[in-house]
DOVEX-490738 format. One line per 3 residues: number of its first residue (from 0); their letters; for each residue z, y, x of N, C-alpha, C. Coordinates in steps of 0.2 Angstrom, whole numbers, plus 2048, in hexadecimal, padded with zeros to 3 digits. Each point is the difference from the previous one (the first is absolute). Layout:
BEGIN
NUM) A) Z:Y:X:Z:Y:X:Z:Y:X | ...
This chain:
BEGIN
0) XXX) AC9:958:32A:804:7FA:802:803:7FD:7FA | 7FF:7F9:7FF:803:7FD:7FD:809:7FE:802 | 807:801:7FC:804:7FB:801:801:7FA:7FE
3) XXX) 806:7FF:7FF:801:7F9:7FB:800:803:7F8 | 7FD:807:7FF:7FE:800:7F9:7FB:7FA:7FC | 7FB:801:806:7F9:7FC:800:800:7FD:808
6) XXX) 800:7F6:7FD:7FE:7FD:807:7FB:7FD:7FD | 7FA:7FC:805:7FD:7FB:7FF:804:7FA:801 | 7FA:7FC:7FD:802:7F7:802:7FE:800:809
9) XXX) 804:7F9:800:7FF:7FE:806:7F9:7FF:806 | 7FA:7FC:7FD:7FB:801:7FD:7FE:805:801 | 7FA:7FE:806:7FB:808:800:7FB:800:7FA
12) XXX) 801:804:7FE:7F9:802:7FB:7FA:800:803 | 7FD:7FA:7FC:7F8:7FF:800:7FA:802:7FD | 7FB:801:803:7FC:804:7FE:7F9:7FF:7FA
15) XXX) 7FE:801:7FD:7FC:7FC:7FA:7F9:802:802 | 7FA:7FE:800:7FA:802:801:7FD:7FF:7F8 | 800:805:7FD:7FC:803:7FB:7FC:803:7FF
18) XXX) 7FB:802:7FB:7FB:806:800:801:805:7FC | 805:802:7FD:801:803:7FA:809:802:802 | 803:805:7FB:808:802:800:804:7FB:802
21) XXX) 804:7FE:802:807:7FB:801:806:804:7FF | 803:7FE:7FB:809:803:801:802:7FC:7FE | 808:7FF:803:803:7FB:801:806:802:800
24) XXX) 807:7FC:7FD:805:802:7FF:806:7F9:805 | 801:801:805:804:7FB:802:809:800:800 | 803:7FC:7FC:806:802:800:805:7FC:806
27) XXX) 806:805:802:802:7FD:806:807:7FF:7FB | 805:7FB:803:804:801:800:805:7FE:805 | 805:807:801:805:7FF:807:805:7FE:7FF
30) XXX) 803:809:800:808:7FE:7FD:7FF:803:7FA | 7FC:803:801:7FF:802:7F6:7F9:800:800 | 7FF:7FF:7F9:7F9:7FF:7FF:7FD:807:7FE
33) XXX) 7F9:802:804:7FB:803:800:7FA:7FE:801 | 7FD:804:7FD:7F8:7FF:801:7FB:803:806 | 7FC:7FD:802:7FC:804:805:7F8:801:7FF
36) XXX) 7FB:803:800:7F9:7FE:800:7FD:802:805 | 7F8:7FB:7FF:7FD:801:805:7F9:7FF:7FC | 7FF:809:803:7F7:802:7FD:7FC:7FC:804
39) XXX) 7FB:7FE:7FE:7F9:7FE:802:7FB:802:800 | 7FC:803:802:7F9:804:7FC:7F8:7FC:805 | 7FE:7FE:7FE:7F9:801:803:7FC:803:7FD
42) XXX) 7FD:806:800:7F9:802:7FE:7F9:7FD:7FF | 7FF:7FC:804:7F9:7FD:800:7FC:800:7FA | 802:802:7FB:7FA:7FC:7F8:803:80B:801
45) XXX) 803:803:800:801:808:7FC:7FC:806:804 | 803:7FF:807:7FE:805:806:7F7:801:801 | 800:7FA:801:7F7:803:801:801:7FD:809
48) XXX) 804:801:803:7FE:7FF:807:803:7FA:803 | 801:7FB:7FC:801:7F9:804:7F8:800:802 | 7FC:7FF:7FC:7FB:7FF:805:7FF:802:806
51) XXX) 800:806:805:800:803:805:808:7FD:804 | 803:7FF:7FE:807:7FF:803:7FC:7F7:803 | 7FE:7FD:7FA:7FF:7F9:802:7FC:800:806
54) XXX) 7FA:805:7FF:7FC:801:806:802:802:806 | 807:802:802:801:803:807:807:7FB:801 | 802:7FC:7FC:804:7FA:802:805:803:7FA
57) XXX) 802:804:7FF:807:803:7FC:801:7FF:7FB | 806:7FC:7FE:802:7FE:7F8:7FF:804:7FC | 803:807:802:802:806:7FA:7FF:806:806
60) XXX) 802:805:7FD:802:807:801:807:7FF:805 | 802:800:7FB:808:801:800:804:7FC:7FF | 807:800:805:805:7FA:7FD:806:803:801
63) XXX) 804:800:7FC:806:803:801:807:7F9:801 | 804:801:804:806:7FA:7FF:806:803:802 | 805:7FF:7FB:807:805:800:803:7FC:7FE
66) XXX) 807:802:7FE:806:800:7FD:800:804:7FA | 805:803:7FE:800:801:7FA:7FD:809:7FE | 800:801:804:7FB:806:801:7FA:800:7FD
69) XXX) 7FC:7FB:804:7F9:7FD:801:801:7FC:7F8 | 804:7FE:7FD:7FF:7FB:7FA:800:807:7FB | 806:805:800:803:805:7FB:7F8:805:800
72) XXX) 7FA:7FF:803:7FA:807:804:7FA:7FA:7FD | 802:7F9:802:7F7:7FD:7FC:7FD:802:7FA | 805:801:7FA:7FB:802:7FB:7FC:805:800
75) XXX) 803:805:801:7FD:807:802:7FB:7FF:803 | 801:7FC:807:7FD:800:806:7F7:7FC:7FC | 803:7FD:7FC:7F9:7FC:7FE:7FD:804:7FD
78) XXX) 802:804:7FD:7FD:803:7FC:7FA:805:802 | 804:805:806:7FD:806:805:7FC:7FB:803 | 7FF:7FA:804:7FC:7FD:803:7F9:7FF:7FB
81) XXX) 802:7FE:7FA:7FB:7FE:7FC:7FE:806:7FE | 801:804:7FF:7FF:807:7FF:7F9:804:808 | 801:7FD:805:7FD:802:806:7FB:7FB:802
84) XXX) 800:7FC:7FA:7FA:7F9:803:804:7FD:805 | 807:7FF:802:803:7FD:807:801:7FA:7FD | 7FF:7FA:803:802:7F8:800:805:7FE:802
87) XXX) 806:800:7FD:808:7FE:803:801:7FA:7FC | 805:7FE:807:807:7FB:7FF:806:800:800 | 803:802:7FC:806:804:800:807:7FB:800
90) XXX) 804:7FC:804:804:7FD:7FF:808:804:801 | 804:7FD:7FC:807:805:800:805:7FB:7FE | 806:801:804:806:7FD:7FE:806:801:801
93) XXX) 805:804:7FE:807:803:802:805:7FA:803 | 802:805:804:804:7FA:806:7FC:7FF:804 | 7FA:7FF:802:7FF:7FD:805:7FD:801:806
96) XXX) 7FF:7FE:808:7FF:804:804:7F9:7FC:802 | 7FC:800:807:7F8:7FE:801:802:7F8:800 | 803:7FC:801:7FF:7F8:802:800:7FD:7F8
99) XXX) 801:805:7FA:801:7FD:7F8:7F9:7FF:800 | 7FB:804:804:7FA:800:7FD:7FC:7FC:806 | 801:7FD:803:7FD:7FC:804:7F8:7FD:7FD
102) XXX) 803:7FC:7FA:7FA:7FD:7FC:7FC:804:800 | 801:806:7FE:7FC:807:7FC:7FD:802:807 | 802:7FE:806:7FC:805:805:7FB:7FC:805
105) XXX) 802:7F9:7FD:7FB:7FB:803:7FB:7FF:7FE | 803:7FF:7F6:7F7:7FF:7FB:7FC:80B:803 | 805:804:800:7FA:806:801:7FE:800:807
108) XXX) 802:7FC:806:7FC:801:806:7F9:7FC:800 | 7FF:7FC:7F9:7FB:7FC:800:7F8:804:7FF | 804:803:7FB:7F9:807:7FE:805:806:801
111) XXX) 801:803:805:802:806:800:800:804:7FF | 805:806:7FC:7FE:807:7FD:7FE:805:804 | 7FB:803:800:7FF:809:802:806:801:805
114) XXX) 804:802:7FA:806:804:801:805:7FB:7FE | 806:7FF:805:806:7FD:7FE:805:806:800 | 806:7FE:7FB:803:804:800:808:7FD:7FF
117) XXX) 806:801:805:805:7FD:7FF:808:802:800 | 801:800:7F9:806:805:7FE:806:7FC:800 | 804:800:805:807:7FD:800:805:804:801
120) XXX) 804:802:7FC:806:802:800:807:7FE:804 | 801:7FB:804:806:7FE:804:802:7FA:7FA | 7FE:7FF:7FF:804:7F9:7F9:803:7FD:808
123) XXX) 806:7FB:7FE:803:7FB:804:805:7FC:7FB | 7FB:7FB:7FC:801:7FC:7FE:807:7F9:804 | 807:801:7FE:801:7FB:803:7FC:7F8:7FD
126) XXX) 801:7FC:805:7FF:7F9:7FF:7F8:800:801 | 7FE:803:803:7F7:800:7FD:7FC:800:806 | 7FA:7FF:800:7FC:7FE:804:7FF:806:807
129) XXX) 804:80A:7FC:801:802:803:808:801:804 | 804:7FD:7FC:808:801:804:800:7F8:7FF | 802:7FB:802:7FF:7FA:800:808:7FE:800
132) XXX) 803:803:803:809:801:800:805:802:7FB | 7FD:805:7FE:802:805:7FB:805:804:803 | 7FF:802:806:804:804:805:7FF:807:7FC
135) XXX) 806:805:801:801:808:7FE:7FD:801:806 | 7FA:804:7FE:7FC:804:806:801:807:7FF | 800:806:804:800:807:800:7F7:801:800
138) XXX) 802:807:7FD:7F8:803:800:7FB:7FE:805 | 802:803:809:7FD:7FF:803:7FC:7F9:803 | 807:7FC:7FF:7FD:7F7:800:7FB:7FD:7FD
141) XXX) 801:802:7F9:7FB:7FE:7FB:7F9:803:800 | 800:808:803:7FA:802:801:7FD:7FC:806 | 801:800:806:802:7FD:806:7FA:7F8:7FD
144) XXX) 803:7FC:7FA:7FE:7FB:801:7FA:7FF:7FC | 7FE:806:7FA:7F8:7FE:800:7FB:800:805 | 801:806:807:7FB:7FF:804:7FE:7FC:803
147) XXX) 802:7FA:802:7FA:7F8:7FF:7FC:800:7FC | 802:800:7FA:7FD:7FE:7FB:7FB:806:7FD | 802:805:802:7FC:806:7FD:7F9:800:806
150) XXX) 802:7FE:807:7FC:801:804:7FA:7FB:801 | 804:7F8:7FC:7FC:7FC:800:7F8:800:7F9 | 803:803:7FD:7FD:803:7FB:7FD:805:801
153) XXX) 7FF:804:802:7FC:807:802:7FB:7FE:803 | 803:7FA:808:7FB:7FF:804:7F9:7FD:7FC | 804:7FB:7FE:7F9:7FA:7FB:7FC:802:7FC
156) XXX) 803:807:7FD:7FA:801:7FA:7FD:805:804 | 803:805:807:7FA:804:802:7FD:7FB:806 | 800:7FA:803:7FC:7FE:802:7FA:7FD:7FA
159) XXX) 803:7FF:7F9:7FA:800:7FD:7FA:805:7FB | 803:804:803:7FD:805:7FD:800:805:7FD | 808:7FE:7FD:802:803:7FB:803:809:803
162) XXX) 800:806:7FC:805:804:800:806:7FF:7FE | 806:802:804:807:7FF:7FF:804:805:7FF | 804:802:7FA:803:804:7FF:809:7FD:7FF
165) XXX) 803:804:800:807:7FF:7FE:805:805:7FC | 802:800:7FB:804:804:7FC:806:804:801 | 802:804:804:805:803:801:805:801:7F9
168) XXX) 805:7FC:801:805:800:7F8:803:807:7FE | 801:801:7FB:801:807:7FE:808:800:7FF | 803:809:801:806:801:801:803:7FA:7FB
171) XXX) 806:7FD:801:805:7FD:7FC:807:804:7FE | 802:7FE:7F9:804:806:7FF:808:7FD:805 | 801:7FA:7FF:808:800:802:800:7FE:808
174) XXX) 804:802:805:800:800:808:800:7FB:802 | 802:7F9:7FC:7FF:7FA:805:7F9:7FD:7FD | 7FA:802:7FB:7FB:7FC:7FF:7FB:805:804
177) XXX) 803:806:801:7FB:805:804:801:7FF:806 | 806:7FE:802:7FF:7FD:809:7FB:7FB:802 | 7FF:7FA:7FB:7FC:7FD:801:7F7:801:7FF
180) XXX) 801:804:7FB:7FA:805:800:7FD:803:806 | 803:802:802:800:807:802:7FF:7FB:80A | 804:7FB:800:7FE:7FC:808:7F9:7FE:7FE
183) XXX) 7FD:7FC:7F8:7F8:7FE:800:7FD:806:802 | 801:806:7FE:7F8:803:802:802:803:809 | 805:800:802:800:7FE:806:7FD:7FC:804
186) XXX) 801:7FC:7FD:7FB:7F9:801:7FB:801:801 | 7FC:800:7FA:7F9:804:7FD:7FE:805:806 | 804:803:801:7FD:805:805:7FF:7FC:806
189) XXX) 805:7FE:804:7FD:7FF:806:7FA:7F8:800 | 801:7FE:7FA:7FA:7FA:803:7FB:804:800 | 800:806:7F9:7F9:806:803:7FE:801:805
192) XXX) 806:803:802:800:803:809:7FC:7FA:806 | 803:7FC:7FE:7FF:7F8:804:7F8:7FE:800 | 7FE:801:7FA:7FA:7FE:7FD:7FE:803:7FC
195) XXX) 7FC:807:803:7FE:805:7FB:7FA:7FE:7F9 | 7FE:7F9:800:7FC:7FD:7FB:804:7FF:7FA | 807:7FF:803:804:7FE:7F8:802:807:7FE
198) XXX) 7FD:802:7F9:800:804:7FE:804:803:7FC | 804:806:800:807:802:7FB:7FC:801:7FA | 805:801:7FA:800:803:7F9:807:802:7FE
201) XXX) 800:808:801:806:802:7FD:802:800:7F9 | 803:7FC:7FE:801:801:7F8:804:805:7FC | 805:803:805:804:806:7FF:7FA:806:7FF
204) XXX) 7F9:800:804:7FE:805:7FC:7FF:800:7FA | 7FF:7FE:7FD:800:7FF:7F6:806:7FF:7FE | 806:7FD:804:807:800:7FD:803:802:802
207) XXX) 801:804:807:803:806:7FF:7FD:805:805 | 7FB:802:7FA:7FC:806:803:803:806:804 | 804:802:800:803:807:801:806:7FD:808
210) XXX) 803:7F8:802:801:800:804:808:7FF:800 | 802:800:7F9:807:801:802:803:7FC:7FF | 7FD:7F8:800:804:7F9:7FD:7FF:800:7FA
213) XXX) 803:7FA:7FF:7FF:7FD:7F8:804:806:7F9 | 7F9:7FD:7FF:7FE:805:7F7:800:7FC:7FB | 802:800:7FC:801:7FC:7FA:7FB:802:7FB
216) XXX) 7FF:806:7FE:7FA:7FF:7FD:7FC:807:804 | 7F9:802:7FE:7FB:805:805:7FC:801:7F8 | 7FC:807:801:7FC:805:7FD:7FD:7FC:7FE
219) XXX) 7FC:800:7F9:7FB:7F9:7FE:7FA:805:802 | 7FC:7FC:801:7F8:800:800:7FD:800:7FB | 7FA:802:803:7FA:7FD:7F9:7FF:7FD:7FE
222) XXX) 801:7FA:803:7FF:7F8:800:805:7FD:7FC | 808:804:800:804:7FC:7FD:7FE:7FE:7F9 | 802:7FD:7FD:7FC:7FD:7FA:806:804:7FA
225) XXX) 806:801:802:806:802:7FC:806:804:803 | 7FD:808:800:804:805:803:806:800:7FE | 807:7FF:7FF:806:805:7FF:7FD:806:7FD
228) XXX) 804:803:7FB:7FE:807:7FF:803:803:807 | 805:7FE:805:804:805:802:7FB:801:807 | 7FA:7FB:7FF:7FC:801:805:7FE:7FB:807
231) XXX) 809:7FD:800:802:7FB:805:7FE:7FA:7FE | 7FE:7FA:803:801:7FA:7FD:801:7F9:808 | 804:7FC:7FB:807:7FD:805:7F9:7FC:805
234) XXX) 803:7FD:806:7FB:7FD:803:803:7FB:803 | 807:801:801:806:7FA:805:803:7FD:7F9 | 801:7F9:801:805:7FE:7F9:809:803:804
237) XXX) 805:7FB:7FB:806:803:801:804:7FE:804 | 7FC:7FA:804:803:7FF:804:7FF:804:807 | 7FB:804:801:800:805:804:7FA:7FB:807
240) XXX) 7FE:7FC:7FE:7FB:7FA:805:7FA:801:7FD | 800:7FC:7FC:7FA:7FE:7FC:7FC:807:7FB | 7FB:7FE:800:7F9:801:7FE:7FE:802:7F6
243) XXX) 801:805:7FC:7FF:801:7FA:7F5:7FF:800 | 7FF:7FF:7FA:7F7:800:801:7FF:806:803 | 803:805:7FD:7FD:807:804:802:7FF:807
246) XXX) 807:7FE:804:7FF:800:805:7FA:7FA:805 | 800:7F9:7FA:7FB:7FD:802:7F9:805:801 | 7FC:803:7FD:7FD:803:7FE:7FD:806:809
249) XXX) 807:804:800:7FE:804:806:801:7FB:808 | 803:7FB:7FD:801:7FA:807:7FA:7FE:801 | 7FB:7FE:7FB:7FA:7FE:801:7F9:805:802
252) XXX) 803:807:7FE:7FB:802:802:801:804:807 | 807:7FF:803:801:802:806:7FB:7F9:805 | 801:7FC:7FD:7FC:7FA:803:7F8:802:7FF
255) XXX) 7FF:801:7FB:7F7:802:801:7FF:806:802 | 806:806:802:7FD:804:804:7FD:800:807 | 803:7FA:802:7FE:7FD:807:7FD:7FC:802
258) XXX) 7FE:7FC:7FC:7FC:7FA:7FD:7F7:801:7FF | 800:805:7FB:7F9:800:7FC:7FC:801:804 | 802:806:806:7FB:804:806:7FD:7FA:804
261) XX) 804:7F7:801:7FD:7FE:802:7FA:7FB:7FF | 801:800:7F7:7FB:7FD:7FD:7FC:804:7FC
C-alpha cells in the first residue's frame, strides 16, 4: 500500500505498445515531491511465444497492474518471467488504485493477456479519479469502494478469455495502514467467493511465511544474490509498507507460484 510517501499524478498512466523492455520514470509532484514508476515489458522479440499467443488472440502471457507493490516486484518479476519463456506486461505505480489505469486496461482488453493479474493495496488518493472529494474515508469504506471497479474489471477480462487473479496484500507493519490492508484481502476474498473465476494469490506466503504478520527481514534463499552473514536479509523498507528488491523478489514469485501452472 502506497501513502502520501509515494502519490501518482492525476492522470492515469498510459500504456506504450513496444516490442522490446520499457522502463519508465514518472515524476509526481503533490505536496512533496516524489517519484513514481511504471514498468512495461513486452516480450514478443525474447519469449518465443508471441507467435502462439498471436494465434489464439492473446497479446502476452501475463499482465500484471498494481500499485506500488506491483511497481517495487516488476523488475524481478521480468526477469523470473523471462527466465520461464513467459511474455509479460508489467505496469506499476505507487499511490494508485484501478481507475489510474483505465488507459492500461482498455489498450490490454484489445489483445488480451493469458493471465491478468491485479494488485491493489487500498491507495485512496484524495482529489483523484478514485476519491474525487478528497473525503477521510475508514478502512472499510475505501475497501468497499473498489468493488465496482474491481468487478468491472474481472468481469471484461474473464468474459475475454482471460484468467484473473488478484494479490492479497501482505502483513503491514503499523495498525492504521494494516487496517486497510487487511479490509483488501477481505475484499479479495469475497469477490472469490462471489466469483470463484477471480483468482487469489497470497503474497504473505513469501512474506510472511510462518503467519505471524509483518517481517522485516526473512531467511535468504538461494536465489538471493547477497546473503547477510547473519543469514537474514531485509525484505520490508523502513517504512514498515513498501517493498526492499529482495522483498520485491519474493512478491513476484508468490505471483508466479500461481500463475505459471496456468501457462
Amino acid at each position: 500500500m502506497s501513502t502520501s510517501l509515494t502519490e501518482p499524478p492525476a492522470a492515469p498512466p498510459r500504456s506504450r505498445r513496444r516490442r522490446a523492455v520499457v522502463a519508465g520514470a514518472v515524476v509526481a509532484v503533490v505536496v512533496v515531491a516524489v517519484a513514481a514508476a511504471v514498468a512495461v515489458r513486452g516480450d514478443d522479440d525474447e519469449s518465443g511465444r508471441d507467435e502462439s499467443a498471436a494465434g489464439d488472440g492473446f497479446g502476452s502471457d501475463l499482465a500484471v497492474v498494481g500499485d506500488s507493490f506491483a511497481q517495487q516486484a516488476n523488475p524481478q518479476l521480468e526477469v523470473l518471467a523471462g527466465e520461464q519463456g513467459i511474455s509479460l506486461q508489467a505496469f506499476g505505480m505507487g499511490g494508485t488504485s484501478i481507475c489510474h489505469f483505465a488507459g492500461v486496461l482498455d489498450d490490454l482488453a484489445e489483445r488480451p493477456p493469458r493471465v491478468l493479474v491485479l494488485s491493489f493495496a487500498g491507495n485512496d488518493l484524495p482529489n483523484s479519479c478514485f476519491n474525487p472529494t478528497g473525503e477521510v474515508r475508514d478502512a472499510e469504506t475505501v475497501a468497499a469502494a473498489y468493488r465496482p471497479e474491481l468487478d468491472e474489471v474481472t468481469s471484461r477480462f474473464l468474459e475475454l478469455g482471460s484468467k484473473v487473479f488478484v494479490v492479497l496484500p501482505p502483513p503491514i507493519r503499523d495498525a492504521q495502514y494494516e487496517a486497510r490492508a487487511s479490509a483488501m484481502r477481505q475484499l479479495y476474498r469475497a469477490a472469490h467467493e462471489a466469483q470463484p473465476e477471480v483468482e487469489l494469490i497470497d503474497s504473505g506466503a513469501r512474506l510472511d511465511p510462518d503467519g505471524v504478520g509483518f517481517v522485516p527481514a526473512l531467511p535468504c534463499e538461494d536465489w538471493d544474490v547477497e546473503c547477510p552473514a547473519g543469514g537474514e536479509i531485509v525484505v520490508r523498507q523502513d517504512d514498515g509498507i513498501h517493498l526492499t528488491p529482495a522483498g520485491g523478489e519474493r512478491y513476484a514469485r508468490a505471483i508466479l507460484d500461481e500463475v505459471t501452472p496456468e501457462l
